[in-house]
GUZA-832025 format. One line per 4 residues: number of its first residue (from 0); their letters; for each residue x, y, z of C-alpha. Coordinates in Angstrom, 1 decimal, m for minus. Last residue first. Layout:
GUZA-832025
NUM) a) X:Y:Z | ...
//
This chain:
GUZA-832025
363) xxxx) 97.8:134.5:149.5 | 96.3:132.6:146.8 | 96.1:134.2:143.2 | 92.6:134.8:142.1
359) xxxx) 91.0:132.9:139.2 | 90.8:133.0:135.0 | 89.6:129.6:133.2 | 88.1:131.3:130.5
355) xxxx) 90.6:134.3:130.1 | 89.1:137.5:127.9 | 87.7:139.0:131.1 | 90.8:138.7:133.4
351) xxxx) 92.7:140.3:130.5 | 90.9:143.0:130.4 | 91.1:143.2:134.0 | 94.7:143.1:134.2
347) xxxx) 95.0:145.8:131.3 | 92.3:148.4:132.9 | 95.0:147.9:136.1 | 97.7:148.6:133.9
343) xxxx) 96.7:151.7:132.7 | 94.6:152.8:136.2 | 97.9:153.4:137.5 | 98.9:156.5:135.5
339) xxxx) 97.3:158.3:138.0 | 94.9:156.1:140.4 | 95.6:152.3:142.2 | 99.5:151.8:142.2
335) xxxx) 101.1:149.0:140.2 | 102.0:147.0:143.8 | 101.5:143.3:142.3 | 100.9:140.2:144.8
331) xxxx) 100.5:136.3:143.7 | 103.6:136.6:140.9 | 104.3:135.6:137.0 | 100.8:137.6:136.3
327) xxxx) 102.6:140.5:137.6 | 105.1:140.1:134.2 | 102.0:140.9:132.5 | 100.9:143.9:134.4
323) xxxx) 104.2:145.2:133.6 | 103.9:145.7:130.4 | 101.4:148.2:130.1 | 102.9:151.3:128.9
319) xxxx) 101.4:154.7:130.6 | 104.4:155.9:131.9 | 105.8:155.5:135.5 | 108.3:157.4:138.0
315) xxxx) 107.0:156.0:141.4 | 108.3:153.0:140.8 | 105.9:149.3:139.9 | 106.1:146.3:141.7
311) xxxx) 106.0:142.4:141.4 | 105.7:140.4:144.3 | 107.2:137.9:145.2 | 105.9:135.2:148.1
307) xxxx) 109.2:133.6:150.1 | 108.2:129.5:150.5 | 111.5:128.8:149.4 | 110.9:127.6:145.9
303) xxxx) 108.4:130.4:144.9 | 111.2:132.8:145.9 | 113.9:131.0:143.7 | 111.5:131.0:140.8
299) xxxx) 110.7:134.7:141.4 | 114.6:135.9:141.6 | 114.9:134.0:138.6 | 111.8:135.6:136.4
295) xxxx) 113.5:139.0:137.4 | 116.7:138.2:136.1 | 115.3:136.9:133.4 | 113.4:140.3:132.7
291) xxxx) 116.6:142.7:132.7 | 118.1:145.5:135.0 | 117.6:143.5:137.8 | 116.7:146.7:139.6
287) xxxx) 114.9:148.0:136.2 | 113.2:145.0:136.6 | 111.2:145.6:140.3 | 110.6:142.5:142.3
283) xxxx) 109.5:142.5:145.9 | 110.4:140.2:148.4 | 108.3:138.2:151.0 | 109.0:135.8:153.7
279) xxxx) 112.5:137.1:155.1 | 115.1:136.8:156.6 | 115.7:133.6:155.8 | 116.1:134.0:152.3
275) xxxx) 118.5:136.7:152.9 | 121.6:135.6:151.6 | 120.1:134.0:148.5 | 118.1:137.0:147.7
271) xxxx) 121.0:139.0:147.7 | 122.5:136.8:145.1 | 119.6:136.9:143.1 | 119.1:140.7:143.5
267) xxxx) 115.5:142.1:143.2 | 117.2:145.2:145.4 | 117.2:142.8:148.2 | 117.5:144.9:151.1
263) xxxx) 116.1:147.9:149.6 | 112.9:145.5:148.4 | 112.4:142.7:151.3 | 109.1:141.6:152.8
259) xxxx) 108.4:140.6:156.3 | 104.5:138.6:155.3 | 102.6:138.7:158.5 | 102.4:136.4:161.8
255) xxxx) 104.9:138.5:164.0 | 107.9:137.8:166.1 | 110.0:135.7:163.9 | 109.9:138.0:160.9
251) xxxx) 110.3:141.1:163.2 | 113.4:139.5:164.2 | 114.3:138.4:160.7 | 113.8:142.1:159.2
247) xxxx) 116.4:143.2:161.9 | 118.4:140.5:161.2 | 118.8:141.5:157.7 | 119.8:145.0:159.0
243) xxxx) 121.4:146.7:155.9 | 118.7:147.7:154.1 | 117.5:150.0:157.8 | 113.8:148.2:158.9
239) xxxx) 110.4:147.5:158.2 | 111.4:147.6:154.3 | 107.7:145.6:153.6 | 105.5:144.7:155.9
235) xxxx) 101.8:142.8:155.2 | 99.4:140.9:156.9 | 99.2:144.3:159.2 | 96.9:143.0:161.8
231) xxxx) 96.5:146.7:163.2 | 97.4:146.6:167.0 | 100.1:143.1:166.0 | 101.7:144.6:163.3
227) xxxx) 101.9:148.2:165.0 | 102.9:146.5:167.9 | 106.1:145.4:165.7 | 106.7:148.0:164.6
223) xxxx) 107.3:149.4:167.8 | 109.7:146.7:169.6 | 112.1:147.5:166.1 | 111.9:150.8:166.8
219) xxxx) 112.7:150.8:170.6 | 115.7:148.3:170.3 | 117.1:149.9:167.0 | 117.0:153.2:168.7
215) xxxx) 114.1:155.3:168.9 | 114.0:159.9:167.5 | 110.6:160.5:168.0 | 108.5:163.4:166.7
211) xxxx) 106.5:160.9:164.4 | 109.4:158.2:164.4 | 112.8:159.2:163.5 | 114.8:156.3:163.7
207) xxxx) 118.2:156.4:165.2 | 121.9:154.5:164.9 | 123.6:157.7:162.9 | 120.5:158.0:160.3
203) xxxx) 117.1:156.6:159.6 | 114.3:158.1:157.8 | 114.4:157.0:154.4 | 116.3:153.5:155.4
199) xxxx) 112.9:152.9:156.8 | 111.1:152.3:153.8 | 107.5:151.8:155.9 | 106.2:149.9:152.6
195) xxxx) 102.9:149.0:155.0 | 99.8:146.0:154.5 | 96.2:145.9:155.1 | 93.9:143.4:154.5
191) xxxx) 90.2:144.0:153.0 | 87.0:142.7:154.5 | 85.4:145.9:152.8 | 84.1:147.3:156.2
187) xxxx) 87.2:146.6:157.8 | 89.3:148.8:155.3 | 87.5:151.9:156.0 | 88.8:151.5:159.5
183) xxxx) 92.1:150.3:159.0 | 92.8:153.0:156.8 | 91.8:155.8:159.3 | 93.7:154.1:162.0
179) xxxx) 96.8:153.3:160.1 | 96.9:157.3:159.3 | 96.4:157.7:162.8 | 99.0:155.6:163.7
175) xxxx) 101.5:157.3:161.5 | 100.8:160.6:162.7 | 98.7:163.6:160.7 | 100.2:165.9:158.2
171) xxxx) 98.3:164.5:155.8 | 98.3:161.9:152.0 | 96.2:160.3:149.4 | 97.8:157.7:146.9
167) xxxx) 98.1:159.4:143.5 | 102.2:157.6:142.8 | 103.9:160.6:144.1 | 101.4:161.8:146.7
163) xxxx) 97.4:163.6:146.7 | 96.6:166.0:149.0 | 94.6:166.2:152.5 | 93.9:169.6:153.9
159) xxxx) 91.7:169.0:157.0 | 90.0:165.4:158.0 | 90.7:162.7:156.0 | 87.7:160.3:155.9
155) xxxx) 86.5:161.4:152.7 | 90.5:160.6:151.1 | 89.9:157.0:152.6 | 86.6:156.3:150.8
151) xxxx) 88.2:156.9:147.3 | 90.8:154.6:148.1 | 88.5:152.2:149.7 | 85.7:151.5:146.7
147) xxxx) 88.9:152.1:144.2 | 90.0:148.6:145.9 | 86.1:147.5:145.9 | 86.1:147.6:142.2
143) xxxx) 89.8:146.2:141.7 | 89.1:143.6:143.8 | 85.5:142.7:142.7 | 87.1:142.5:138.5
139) xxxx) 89.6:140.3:139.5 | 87.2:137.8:140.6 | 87.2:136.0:144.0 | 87.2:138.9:146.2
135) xxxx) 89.7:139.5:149.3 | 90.5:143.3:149.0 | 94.1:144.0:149.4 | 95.3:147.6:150.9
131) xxxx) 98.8:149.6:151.2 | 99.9:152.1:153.9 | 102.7:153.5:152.1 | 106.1:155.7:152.7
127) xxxx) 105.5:155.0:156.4 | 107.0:158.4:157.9 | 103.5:160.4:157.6 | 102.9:163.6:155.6
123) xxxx) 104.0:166.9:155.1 | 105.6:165.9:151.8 | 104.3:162.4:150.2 | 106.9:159.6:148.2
119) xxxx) 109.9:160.0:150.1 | 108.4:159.3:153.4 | 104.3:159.5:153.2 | 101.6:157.7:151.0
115) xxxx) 98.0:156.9:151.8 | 96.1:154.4:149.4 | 98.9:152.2:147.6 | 97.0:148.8:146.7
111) xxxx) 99.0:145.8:147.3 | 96.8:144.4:144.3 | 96.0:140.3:144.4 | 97.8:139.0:141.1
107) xxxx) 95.9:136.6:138.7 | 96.0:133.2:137.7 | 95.5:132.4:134.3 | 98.3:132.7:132.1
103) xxxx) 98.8:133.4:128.5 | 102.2:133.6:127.4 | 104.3:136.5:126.5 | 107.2:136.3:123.5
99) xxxx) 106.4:140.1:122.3 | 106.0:141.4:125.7 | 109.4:139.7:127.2 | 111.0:141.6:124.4
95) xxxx) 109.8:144.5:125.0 | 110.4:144.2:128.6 | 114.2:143.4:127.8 | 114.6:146.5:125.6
91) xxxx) 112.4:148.5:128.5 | 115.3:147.4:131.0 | 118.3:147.5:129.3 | 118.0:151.2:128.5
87) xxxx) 117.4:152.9:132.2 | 119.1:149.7:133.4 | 122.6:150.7:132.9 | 124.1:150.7:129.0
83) xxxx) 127.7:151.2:129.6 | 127.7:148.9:132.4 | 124.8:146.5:131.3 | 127.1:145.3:128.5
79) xxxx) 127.4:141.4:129.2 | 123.7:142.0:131.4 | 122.3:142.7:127.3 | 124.1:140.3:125.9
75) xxxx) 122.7:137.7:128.6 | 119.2:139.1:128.1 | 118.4:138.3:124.9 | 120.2:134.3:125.7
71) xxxx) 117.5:134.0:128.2 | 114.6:135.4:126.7 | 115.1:133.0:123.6 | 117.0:134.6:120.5
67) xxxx) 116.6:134.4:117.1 | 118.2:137.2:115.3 | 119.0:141.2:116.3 | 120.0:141.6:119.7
63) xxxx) 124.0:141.1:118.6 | 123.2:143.8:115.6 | 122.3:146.3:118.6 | 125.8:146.1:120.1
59) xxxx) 127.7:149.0:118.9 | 124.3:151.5:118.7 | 123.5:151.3:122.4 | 126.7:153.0:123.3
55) xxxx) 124.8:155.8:121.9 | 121.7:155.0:123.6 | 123.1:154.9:126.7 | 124.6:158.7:126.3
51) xxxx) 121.4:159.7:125.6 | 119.8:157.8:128.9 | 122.1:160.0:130.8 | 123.6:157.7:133.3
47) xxxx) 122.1:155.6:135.9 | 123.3:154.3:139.1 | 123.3:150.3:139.9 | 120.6:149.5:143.1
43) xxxx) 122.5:148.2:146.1 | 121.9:151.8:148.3 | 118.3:150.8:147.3 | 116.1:153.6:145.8
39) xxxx) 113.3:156.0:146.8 | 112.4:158.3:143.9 | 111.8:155.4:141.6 | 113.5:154.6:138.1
35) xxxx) 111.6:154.7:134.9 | 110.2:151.2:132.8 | 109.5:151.2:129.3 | 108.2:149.0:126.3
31) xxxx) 106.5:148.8:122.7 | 106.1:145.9:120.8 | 105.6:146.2:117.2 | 104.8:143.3:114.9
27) xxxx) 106.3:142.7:111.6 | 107.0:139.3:112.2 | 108.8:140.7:115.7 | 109.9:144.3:116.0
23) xxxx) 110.9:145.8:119.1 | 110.5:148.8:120.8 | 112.1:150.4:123.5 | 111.2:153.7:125.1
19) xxxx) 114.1:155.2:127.7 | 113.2:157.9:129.9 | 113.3:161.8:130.3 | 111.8:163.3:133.4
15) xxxx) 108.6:165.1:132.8 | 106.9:163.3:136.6 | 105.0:160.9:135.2 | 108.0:159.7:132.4
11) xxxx) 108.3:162.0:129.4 | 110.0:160.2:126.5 | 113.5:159.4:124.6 | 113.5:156.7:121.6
7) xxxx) 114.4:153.6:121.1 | 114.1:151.2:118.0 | 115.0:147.4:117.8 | 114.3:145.6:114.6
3) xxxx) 114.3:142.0:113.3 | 113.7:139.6:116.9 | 113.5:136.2:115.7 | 111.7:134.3:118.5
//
């Protein structure tokens, strides 16, 4: 693909913080591009720098981007510099380019839909940072219905002041397991699965987790997540542990029958990956911790090979660009969020559900 233009610009991201806007030009086609950071971030994530000051270094290797280039050989000049440029800039280049070489698939991502949010993501609320739901419907178009179905469902059921979080999941001052509870019982009359982001680095510190008004060691933690897993048939955990206790996330791996999914720990990191594969038997997948789209694509392909499901995931900073619901076509789950700026890729996903002829439902 012969890439003849590359344009950036600064823009407001969900929550007014400058971010990076790529576009690229391909046979006189525009492709437009950009991915934010998150709130809660990996300790193995790279650090930004002003995305002004990465668009100025910017300028001394655009003319290498420019040309006939696969995705592969885009992206290697783009890792070659990633220090002065950082993902902030590498990233929507990357996603624009993966946008303007896309291919059609037709198997579909189930949604880890955010619907109650807590830890860094909802003040006043509940430790877990989400408590996420999957409808099981055969068309794309049922799951998203009946995921909206739950979310709106949820906030009736939450007694006193509830508010919305971060990424427009509903949140309360109320305990974890009563947040469970409430989902888990709107969830049961959808046939839907339910699944935690419990982000646990967030709240632990000096040996302890603070649970509720509890302050458990590693022992008494790790023994209550997983009765949480078992009392709530949580198909899904993600970050159950500190990012630096792989065999944490293995023993509740080996203890439980639901997916132990890795995103601090892994920070979509082949290497890291590699490490952990037995650890774990999910991993989540976000670019701007790669810092380019290959690198996404080969943390998937390993995954896929090793019987570890990816999943593809959004921050909580977001714009209303689109891109990402086609690199969640690459994976069986997607967390893209459910309301706010959400709904963009969401309304992408199901329009292209309806313009595929031989669409169906990932397997999970």
């Amino acid at each position: 693909m012969k890439v003849e233009t590359i344009e950036l610009k600064i823009i407001k991201d969900s929550r007014n913080f400058d971010c990076i806007e790529a576009c690229i030009v391909v046979e006189g086609k525009r492709y437009h591009a950009s991915y934010p950071g998150g709130t809660s971030v990996s300790s193995f994530e790279m650090k930004e720098i002003d995305p002004r000051k990465a668009m100025n270094n910017f300028k001394k290797i655009e003319k290498f981007l420019l040309g006939e280039h696969t995705q592969k050989s885009f992206d290697s000049i783009l890792v070659k510099h990633l220090g002065k440029l950082r993902p902030s800039l590498t990233t929507p280049v990357s996603f624009a380019f993966f946008s303007a070489n896309y291919k059609e698939k037709n198997i579909f991502p189930n949604i880890l839909g955010n619907v109650f949010e807590g830890g860094a993501h909802g003040k006043d609320s509940i430790n877990i940072q989400e408590i996420l739901v999957t409808p099981k419907e055969d068309s794309f178009t049922k799951h998203l219905e009946t995921l909206r179905k739950i979310w709106k469902e949820i906030g009736l059921s939450i007694e006193g002041n509830n508010k919305m979080s971060l990424e427009a999941a509903w949140t309360a001052k109320i305990s974890n397991e009563k947040a469970l509870e409430i989902v888990s019982n709107v969830a049961k009359k959808y046939n839907a699965r339910i699944g935690v982001d419990i982000a646990a680095s967030e709240f632990y510190n000096n040996g302890k987790y603070l649970w509720d008004d509890k302050k458990l060691n590693r022992k008494e933690y790790i023994e209550n997540i997983i009765h949480l897993v078992n009392n709530f048939k949580l198909f899904y955990v993600e970050d159950p542990v500190d990012q630096r206790d792989g065999k944490g996330y293995k023993k509740i791996k080996d203890s439980c029958k639901t997916l132990v999914s890795g995103d601090d720990l892994i920070a979509t990191n082949l290497k890291r990956l590699k490490k952990n594969r037995k650890n774990l038997s999910a991993v989540i997948v976000k670019p701007n911790q790669s810092g380019v789209l290959s690198g996404c694509l080969d943390v998937i392909e390993y995954a896929n090979k090793h019987q570890i499901t990816p999943a593809v995931s959004h921050r909580s900073r977001t714009t209303k660009n689109t891109v990402l619901a086609k690199l969640a076509m690459h994976t069986p789950l997607a967390k893209i969020g459910i309301g706010g700026y959400a709904r963009y890729r969401l309304d992408e996903l199901k329009n292209m559900w309806n313009s595929c002829k031989t669409h169906k439902m990932a397997k999970i």
